[in-house]
PyMOL Python script that loads the backbone (N, CA, C, O; Angstrom):
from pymol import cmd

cmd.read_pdbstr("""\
ATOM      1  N   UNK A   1     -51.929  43.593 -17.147  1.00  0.00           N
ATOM      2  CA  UNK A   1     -52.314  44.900 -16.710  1.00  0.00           C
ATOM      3  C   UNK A   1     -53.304  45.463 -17.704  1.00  0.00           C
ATOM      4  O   UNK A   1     -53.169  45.420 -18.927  1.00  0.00           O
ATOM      5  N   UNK A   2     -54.370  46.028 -17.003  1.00  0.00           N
ATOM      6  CA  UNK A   2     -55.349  46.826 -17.997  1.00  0.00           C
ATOM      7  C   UNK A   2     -55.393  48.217 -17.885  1.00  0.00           C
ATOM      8  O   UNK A   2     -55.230  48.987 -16.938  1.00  0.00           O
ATOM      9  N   UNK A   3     -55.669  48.372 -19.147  1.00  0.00           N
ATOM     10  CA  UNK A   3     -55.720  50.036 -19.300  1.00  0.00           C
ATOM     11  C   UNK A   3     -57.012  50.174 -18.677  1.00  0.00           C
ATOM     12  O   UNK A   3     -57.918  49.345 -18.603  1.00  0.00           O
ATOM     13  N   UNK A   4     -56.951  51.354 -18.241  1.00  0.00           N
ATOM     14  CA  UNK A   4     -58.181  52.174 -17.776  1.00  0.00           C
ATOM     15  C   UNK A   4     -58.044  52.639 -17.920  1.00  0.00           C
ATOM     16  O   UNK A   4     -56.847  52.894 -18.057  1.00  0.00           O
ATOM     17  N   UNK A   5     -59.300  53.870 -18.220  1.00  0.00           N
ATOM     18  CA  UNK A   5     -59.684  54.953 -18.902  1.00  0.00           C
ATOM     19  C   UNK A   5     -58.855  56.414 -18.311  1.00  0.00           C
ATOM     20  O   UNK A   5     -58.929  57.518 -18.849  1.00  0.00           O
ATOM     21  N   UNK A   6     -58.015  56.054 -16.989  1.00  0.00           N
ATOM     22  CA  UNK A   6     -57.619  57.349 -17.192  1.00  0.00           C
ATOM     23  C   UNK A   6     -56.397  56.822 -17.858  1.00  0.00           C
ATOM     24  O   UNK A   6     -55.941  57.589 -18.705  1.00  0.00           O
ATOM     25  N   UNK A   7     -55.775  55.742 -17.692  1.00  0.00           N
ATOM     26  CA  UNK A   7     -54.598  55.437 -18.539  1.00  0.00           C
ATOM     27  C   UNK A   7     -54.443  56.023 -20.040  1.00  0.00           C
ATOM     28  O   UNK A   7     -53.436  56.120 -20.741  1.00  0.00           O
ATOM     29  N   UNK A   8     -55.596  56.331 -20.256  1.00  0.00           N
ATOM     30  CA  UNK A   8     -55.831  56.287 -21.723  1.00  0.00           C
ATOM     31  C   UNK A   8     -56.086  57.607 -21.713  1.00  0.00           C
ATOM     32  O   UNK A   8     -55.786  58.379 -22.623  1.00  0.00           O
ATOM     33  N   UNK A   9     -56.615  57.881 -20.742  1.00  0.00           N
ATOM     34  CA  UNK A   9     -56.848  59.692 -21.067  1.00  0.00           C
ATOM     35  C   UNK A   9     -55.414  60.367 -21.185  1.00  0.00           C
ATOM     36  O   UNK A   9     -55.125  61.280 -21.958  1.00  0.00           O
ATOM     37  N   UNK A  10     -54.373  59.604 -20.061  1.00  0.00           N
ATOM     38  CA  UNK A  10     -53.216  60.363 -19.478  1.00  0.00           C
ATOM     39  C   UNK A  10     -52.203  59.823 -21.214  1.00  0.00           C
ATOM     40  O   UNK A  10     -51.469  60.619 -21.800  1.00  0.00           O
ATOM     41  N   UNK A  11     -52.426  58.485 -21.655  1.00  0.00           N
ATOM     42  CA  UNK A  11     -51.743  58.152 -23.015  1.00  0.00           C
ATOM     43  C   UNK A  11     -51.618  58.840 -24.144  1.00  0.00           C
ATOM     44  O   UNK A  11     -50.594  58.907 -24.825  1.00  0.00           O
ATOM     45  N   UNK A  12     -53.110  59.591 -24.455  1.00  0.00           N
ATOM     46  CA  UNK A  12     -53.350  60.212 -26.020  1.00  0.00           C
ATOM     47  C   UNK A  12     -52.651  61.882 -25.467  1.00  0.00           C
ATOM     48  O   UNK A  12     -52.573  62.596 -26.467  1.00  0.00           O
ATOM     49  N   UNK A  13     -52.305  62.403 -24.581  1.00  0.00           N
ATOM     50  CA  UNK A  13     -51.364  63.960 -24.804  1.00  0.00           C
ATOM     51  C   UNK A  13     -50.553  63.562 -24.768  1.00  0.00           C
ATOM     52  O   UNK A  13     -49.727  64.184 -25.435  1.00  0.00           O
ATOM     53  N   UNK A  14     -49.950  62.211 -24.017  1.00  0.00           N
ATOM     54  CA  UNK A  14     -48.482  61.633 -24.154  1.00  0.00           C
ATOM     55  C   UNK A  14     -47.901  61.165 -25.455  1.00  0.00           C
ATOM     56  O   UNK A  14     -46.742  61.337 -25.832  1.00  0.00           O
ATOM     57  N   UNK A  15     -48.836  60.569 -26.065  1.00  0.00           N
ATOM     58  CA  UNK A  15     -48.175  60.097 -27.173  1.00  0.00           C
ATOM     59  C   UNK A  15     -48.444  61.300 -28.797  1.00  0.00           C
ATOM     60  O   UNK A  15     -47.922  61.402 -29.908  1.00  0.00           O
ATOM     61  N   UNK A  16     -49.728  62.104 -27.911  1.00  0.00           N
ATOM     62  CA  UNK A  16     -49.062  63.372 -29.184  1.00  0.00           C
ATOM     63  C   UNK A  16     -48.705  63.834 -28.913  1.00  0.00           C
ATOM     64  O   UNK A  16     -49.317  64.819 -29.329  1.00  0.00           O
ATOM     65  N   UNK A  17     -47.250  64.536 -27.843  1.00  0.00           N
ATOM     66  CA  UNK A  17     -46.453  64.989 -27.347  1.00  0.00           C
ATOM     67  C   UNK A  17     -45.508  64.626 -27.867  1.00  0.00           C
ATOM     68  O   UNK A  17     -44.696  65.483 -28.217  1.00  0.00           O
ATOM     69  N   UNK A  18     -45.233  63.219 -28.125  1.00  0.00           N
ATOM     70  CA  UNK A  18     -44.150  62.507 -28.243  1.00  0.00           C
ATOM     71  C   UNK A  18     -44.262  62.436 -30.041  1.00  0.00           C
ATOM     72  O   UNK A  18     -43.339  61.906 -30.659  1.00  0.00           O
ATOM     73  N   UNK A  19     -45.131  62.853 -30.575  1.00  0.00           N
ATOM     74  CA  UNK A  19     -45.140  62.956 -32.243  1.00  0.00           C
ATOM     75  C   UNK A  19     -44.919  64.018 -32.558  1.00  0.00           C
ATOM     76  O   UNK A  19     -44.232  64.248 -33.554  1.00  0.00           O
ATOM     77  N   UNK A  20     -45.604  65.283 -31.557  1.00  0.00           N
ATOM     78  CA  UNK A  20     -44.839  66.533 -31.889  1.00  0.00           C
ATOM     79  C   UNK A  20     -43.521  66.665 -32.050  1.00  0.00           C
ATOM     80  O   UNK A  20     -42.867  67.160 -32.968  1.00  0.00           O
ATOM     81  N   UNK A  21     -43.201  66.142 -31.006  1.00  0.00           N
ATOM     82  CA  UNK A  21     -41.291  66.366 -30.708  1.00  0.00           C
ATOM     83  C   UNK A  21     -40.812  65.942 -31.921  1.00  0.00           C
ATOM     84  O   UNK A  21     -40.123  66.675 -32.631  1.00  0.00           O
ATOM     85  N   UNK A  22     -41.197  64.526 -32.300  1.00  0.00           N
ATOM     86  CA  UNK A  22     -40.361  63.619 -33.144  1.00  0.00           C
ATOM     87  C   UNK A  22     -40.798  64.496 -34.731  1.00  0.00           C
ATOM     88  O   UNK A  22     -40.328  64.038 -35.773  1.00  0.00           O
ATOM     89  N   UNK A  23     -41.576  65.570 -34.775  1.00  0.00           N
ATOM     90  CA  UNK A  23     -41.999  66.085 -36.043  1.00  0.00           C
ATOM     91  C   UNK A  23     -40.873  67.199 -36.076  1.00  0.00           C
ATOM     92  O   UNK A  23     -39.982  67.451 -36.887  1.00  0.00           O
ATOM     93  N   UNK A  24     -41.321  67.848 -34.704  1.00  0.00           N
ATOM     94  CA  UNK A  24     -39.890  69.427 -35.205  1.00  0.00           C
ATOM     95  C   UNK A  24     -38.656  68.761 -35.112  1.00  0.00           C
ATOM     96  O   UNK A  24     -37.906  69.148 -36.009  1.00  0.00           O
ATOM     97  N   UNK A  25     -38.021  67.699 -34.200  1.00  0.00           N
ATOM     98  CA  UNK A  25     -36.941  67.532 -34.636  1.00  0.00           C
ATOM     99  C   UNK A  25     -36.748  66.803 -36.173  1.00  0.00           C
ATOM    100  O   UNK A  25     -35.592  66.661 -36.574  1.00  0.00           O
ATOM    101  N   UNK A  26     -37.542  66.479 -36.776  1.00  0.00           N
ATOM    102  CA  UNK A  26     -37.292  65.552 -38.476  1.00  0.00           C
ATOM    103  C   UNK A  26     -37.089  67.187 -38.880  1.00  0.00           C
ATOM    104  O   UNK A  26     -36.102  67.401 -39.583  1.00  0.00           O
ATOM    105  N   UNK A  27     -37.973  68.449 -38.489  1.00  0.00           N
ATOM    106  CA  UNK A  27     -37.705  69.648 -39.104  1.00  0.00           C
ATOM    107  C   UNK A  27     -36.637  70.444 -38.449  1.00  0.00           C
ATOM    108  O   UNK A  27     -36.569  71.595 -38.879  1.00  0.00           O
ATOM    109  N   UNK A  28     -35.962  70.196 -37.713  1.00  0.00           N
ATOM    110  CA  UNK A  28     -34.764  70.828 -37.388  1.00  0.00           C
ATOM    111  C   UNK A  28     -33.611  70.383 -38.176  1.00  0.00           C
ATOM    112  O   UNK A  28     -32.689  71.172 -38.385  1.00  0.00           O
ATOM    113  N   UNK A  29     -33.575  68.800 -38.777  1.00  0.00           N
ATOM    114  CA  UNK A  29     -32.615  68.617 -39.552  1.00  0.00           C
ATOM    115  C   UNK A  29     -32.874  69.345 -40.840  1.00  0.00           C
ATOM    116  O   UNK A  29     -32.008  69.978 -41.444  1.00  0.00           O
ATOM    117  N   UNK A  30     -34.103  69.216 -41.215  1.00  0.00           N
ATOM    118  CA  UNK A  30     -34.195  69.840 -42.861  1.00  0.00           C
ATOM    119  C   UNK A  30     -34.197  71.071 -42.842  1.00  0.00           C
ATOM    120  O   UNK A  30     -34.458  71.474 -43.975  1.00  0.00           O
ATOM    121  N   UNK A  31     -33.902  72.617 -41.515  1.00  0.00           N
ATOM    122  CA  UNK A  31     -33.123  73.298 -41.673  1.00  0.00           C
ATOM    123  C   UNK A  31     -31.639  73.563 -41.950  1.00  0.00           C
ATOM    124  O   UNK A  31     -31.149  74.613 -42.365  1.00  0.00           O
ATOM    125  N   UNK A  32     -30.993  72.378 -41.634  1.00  0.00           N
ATOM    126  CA  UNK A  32     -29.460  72.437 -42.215  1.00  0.00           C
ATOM    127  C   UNK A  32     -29.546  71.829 -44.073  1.00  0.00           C
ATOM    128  O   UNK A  32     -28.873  72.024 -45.086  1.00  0.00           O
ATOM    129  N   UNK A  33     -30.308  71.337 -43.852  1.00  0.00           N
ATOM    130  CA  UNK A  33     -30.204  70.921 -45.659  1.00  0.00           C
ATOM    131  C   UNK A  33     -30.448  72.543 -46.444  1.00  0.00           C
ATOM    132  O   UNK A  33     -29.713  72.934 -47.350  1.00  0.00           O
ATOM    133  N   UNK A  34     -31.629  73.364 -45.887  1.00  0.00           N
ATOM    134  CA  UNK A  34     -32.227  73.991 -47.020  1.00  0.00           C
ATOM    135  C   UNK A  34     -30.925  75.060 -46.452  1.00  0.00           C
ATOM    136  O   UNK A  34     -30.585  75.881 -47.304  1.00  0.00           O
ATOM    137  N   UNK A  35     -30.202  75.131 -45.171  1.00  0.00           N
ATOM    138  CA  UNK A  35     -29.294  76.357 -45.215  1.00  0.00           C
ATOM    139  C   UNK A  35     -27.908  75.798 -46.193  1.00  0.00           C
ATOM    140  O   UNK A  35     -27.102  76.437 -46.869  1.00  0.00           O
ATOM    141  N   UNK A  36     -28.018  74.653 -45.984  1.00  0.00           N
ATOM    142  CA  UNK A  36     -27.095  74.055 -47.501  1.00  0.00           C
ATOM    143  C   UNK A  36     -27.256  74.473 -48.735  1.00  0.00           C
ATOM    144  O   UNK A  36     -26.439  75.179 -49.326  1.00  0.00           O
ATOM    145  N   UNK A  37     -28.540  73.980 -49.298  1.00  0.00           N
ATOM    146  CA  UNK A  37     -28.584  74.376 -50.193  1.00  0.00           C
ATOM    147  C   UNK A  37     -28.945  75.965 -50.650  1.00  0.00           C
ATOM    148  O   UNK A  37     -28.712  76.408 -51.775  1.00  0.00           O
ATOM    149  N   UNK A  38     -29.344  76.461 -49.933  1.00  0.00           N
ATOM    150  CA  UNK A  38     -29.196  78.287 -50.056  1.00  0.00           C
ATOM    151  C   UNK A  38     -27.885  78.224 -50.257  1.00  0.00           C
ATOM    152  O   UNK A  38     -27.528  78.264 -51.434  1.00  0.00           O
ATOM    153  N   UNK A  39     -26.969  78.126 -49.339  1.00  0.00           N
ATOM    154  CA  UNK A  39     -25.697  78.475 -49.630  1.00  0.00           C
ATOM    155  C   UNK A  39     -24.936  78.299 -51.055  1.00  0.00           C
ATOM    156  O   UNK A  39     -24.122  79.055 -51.585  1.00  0.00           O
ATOM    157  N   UNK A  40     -25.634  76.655 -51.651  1.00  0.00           N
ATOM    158  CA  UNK A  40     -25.091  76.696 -52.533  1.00  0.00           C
ATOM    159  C   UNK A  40     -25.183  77.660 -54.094  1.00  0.00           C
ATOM    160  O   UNK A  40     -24.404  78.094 -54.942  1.00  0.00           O
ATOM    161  N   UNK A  41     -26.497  77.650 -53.845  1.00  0.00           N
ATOM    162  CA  UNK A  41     -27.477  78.458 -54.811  1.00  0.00           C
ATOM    163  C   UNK A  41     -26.910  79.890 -55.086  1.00  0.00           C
ATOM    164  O   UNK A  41     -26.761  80.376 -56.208  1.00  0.00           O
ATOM    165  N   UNK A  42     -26.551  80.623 -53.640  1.00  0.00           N
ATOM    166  CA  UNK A  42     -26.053  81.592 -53.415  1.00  0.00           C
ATOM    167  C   UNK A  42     -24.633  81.795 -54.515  1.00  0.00           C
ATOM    168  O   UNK A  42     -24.501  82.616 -55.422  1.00  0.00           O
ATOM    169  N   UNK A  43     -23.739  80.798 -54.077  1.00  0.00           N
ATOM    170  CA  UNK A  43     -22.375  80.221 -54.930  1.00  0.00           C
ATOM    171  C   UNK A  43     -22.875  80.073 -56.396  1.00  0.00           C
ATOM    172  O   UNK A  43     -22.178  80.607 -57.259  1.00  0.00           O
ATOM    173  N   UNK A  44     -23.928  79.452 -56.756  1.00  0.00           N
ATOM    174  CA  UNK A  44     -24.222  79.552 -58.290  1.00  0.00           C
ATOM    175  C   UNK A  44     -24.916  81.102 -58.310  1.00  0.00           C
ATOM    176  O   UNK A  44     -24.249  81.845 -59.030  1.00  0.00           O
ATOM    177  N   UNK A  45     -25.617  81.504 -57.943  1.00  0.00           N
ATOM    178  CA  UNK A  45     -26.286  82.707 -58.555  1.00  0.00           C
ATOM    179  C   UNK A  45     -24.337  83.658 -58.953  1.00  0.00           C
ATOM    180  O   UNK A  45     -23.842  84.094 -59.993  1.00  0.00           O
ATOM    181  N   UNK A  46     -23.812  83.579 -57.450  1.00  0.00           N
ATOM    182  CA  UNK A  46     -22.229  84.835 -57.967  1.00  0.00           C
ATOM    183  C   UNK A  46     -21.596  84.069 -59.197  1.00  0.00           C
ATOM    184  O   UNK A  46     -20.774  84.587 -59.953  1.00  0.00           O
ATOM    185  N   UNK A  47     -22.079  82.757 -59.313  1.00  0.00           N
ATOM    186  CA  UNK A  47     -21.007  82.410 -60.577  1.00  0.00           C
ATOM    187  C   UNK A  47     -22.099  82.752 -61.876  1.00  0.00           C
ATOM    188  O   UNK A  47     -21.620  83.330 -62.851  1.00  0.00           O
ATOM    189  N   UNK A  48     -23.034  82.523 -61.881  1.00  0.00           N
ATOM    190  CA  UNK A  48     -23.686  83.389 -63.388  1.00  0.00           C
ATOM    191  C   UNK A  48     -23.640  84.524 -63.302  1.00  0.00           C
ATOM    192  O   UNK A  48     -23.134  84.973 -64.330  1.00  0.00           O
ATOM    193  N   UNK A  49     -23.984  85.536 -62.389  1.00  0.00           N
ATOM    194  CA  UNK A  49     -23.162  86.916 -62.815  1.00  0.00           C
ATOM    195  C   UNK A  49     -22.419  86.992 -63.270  1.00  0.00           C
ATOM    196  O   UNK A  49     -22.533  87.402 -64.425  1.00  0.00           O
ATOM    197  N   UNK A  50     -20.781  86.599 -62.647  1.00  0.00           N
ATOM    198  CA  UNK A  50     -19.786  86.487 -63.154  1.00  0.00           C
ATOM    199  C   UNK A  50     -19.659  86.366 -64.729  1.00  0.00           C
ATOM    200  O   UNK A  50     -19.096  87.221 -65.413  1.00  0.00           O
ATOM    201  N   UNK A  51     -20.324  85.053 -65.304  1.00  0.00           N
ATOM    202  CA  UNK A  51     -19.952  84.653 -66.470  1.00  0.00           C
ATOM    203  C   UNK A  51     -21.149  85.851 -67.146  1.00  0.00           C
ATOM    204  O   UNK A  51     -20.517  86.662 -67.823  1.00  0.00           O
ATOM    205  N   UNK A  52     -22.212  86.075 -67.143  1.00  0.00           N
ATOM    206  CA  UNK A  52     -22.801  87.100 -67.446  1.00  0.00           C
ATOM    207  C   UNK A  52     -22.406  88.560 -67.683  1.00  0.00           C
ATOM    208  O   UNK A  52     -22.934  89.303 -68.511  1.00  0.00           O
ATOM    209  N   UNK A  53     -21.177  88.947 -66.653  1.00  0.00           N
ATOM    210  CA  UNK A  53     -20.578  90.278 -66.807  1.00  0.00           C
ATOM    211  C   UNK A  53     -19.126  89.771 -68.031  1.00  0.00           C
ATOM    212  O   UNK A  53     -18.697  90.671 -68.752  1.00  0.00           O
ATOM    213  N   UNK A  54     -18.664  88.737 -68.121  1.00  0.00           N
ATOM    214  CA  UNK A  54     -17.984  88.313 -69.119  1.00  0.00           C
ATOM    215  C   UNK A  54     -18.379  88.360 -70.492  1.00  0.00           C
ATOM    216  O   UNK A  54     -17.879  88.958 -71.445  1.00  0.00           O
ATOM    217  N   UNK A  55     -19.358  87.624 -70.406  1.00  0.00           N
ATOM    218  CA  UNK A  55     -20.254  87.638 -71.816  1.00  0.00           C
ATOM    219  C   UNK A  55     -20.724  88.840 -72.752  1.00  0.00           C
ATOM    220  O   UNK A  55     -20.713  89.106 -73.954  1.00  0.00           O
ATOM    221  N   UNK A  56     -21.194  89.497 -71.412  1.00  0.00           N
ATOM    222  CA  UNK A  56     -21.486  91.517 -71.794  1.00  0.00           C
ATOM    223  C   UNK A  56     -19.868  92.197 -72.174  1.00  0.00           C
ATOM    224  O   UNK A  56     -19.691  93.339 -72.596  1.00  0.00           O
ATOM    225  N   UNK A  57     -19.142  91.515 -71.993  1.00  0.00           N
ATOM    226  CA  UNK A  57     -17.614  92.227 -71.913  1.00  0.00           C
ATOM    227  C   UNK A  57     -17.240  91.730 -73.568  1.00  0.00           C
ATOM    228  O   UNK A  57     -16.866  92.416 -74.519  1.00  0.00           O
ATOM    229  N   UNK A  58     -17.531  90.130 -73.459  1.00  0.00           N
ATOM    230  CA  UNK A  58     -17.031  89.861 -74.893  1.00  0.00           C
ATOM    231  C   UNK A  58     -17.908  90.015 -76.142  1.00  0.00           C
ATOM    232  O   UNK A  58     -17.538  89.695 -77.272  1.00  0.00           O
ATOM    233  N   UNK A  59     -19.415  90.670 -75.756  1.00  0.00           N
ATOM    234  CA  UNK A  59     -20.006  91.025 -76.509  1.00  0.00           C
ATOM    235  C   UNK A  59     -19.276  92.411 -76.771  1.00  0.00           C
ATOM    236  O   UNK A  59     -18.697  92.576 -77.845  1.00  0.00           O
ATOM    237  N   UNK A  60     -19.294  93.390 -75.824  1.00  0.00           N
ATOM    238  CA  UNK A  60     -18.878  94.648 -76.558  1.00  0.00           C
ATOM    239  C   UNK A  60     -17.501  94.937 -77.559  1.00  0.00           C
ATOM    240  O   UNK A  60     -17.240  95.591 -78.569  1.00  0.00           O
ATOM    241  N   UNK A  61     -16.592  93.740 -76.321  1.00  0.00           N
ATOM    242  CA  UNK A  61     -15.391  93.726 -77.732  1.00  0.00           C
ATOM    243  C   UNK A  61     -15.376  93.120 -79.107  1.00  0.00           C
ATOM    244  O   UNK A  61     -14.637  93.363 -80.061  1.00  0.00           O
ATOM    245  N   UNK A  62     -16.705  91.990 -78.932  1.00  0.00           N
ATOM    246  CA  UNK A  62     -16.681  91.869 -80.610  1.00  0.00           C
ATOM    247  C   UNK A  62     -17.275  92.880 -81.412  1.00  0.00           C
ATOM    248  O   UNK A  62     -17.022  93.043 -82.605  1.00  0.00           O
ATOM    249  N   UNK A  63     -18.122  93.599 -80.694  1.00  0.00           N
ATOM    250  CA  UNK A  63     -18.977  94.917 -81.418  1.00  0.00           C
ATOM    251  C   UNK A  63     -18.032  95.987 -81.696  1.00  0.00           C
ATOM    252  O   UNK A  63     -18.187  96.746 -82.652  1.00  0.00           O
ATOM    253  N   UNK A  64     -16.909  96.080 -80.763  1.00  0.00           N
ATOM    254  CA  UNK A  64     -15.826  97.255 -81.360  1.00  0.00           C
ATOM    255  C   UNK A  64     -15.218  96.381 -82.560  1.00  0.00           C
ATOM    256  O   UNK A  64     -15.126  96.951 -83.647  1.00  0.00           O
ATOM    257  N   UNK A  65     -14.948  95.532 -82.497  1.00  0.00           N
ATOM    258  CA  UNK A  65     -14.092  94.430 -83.627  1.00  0.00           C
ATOM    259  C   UNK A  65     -15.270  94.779 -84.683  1.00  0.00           C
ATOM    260  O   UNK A  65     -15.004  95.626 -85.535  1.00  0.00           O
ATOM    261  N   UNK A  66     -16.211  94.340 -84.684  1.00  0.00           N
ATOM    262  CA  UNK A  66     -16.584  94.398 -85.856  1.00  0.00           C
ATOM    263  C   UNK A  66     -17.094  96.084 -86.774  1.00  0.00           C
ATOM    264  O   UNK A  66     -17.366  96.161 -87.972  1.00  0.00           O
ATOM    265  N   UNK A  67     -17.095  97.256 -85.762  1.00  0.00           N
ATOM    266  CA  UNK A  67     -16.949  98.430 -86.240  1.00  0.00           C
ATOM    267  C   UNK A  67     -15.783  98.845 -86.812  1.00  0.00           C
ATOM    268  O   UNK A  67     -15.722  99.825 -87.554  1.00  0.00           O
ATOM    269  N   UNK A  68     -14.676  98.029 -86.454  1.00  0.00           N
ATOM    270  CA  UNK A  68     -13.718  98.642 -87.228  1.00  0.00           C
ATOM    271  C   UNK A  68     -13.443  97.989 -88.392  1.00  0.00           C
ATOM    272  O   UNK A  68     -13.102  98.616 -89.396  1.00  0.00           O
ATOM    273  N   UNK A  69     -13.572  96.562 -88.372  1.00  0.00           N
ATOM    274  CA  UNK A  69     -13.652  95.890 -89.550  1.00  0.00           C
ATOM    275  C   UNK A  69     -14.893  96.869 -90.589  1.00  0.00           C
ATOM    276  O   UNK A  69     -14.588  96.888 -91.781  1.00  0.00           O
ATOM    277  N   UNK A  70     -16.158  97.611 -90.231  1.00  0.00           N
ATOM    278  CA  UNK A  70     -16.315  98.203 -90.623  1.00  0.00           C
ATOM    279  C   UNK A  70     -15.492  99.345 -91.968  1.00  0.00           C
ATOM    280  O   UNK A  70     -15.346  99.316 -93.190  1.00  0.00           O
ATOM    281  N   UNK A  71     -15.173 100.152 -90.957  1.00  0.00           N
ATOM    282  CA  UNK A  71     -14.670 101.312 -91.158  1.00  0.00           C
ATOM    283  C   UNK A  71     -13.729 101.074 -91.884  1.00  0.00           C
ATOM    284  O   UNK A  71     -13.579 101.948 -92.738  1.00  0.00           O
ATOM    285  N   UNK A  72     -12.425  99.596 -91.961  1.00  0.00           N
ATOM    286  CA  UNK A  72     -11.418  99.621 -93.178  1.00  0.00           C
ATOM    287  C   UNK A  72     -11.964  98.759 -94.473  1.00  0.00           C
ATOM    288  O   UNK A  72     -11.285  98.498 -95.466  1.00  0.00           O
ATOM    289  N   UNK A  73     -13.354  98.364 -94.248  1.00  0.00           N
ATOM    290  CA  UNK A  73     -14.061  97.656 -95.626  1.00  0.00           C
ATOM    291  C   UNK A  73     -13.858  98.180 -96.856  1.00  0.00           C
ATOM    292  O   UNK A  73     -13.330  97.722 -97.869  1.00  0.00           O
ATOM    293  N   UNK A  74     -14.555  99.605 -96.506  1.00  0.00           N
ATOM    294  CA  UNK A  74     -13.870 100.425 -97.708  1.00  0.00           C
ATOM    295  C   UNK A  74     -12.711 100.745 -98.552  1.00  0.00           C
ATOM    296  O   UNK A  74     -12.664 101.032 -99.748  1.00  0.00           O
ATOM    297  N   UNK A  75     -11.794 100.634 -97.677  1.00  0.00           N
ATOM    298  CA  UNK A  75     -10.496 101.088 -98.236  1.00  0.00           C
ATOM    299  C   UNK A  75      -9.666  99.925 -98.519  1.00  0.00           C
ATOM    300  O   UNK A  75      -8.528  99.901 -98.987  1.00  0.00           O
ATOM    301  N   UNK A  76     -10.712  98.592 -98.021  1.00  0.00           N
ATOM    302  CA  UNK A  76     -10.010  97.159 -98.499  1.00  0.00           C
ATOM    303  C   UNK A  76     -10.698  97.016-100.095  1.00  0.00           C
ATOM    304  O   UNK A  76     -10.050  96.591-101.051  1.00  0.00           O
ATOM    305  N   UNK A  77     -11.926  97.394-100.159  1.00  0.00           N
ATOM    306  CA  UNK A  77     -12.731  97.418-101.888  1.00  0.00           C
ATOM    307  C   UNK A  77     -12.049  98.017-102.548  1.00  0.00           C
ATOM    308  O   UNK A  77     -11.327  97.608-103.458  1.00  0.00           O
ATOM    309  N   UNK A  78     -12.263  99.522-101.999  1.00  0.00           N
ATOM    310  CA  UNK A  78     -10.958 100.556-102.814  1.00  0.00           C
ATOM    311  C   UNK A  78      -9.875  99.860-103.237  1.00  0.00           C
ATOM    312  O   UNK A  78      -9.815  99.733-104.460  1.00  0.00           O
ATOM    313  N   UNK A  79      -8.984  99.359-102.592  1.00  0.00           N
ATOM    314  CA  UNK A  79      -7.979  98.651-103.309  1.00  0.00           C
ATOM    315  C   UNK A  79      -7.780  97.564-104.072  1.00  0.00           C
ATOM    316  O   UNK A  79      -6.814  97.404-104.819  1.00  0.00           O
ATOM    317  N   UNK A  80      -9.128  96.422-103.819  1.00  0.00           N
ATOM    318  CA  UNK A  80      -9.134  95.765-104.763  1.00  0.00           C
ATOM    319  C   UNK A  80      -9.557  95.876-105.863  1.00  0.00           C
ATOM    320  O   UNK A  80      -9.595  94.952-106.676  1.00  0.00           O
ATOM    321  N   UNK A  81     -10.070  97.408-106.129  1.00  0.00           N
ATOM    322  CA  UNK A  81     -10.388  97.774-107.448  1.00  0.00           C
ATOM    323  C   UNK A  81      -9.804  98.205-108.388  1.00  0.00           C
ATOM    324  O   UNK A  81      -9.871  98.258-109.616  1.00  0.00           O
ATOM    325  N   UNK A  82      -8.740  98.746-106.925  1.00  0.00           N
ATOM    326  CA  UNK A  82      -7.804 100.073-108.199  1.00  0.00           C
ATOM    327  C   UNK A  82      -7.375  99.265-109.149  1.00  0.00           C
ATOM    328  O   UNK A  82      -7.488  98.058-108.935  1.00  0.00           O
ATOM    329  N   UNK A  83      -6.814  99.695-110.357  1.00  0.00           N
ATOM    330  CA  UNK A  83      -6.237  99.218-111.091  1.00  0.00           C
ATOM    331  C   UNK A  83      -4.288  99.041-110.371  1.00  0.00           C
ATOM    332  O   UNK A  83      -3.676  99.687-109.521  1.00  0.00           O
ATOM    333  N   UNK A  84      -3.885  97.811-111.285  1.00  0.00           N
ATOM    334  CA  UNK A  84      -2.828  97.671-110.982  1.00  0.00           C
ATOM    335  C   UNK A  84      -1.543  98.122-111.583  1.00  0.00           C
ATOM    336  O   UNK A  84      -1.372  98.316-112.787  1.00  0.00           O
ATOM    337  N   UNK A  85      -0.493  98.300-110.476  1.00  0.00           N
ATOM    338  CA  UNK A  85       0.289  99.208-110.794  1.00  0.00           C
ATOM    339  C   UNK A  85       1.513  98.368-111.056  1.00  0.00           C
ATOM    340  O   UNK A  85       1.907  97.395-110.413  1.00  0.00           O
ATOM    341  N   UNK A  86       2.333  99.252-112.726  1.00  0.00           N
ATOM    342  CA  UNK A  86       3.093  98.526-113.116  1.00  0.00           C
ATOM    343  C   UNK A  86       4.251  98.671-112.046  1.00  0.00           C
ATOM    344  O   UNK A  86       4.487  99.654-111.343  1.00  0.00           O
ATOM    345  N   UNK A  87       5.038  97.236-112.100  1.00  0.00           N
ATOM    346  CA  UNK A  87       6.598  97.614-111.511  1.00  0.00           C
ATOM    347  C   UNK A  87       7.537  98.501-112.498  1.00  0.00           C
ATOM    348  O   UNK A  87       7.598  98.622-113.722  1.00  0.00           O
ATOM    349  N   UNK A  88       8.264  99.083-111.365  1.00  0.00           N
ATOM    350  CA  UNK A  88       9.346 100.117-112.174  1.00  0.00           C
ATOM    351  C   UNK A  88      10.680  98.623-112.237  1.00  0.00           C
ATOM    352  O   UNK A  88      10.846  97.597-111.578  1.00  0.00           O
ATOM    353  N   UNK A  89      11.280  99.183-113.246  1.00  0.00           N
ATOM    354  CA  UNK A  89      12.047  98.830-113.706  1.00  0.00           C
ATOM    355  C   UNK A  89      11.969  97.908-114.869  1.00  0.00           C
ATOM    356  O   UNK A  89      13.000  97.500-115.404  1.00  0.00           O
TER     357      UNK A  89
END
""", "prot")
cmd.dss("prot")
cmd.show_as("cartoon", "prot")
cmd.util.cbc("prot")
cmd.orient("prot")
């Protein structure tokens, strides 16, 4: 059988018809991947907040820790200066 020219006319919308299709569906699957991976991304972005609002938490409690270690420095020098006191008896 030979092609003839309308064969060929009626072939080339058929067969890029048939590459279109086969293109959006390869891109219909790689919408479930990228809604995968959003999702997951999503799941990591709430877990670094998380550890981020932790971090800000255990920063401020070491910053109170170390203001008060502050504040009894003094009265820890003070005492290792005073002179020492005899025992009674």
């Amino acid at each position: 059988m030979i092609l003839s020219k309308q064969h060929l006319v009626m072939a080339r919308p058929l067969a890029l018809a048939i590459v279109a299709a086969l293109s959006l569906a390869a891109c219909a699957t790689y919408d479930d991947d990228f809604a995968r991976i959003n999702s997951r991304l999503d799941q990591l972005d709430s877990k670094v907040q998380s550890a981020a609002q932790s971090a800000d938490a255990a920063n401020q409690s070491a910053q109170r820790a170390n203001q008060r270690l502050d504040a009894i420095e003094g009265r820890v020098q003070q005492l290792e200066t005073a002179p020492r006191r005899k025992p009674r008896g």
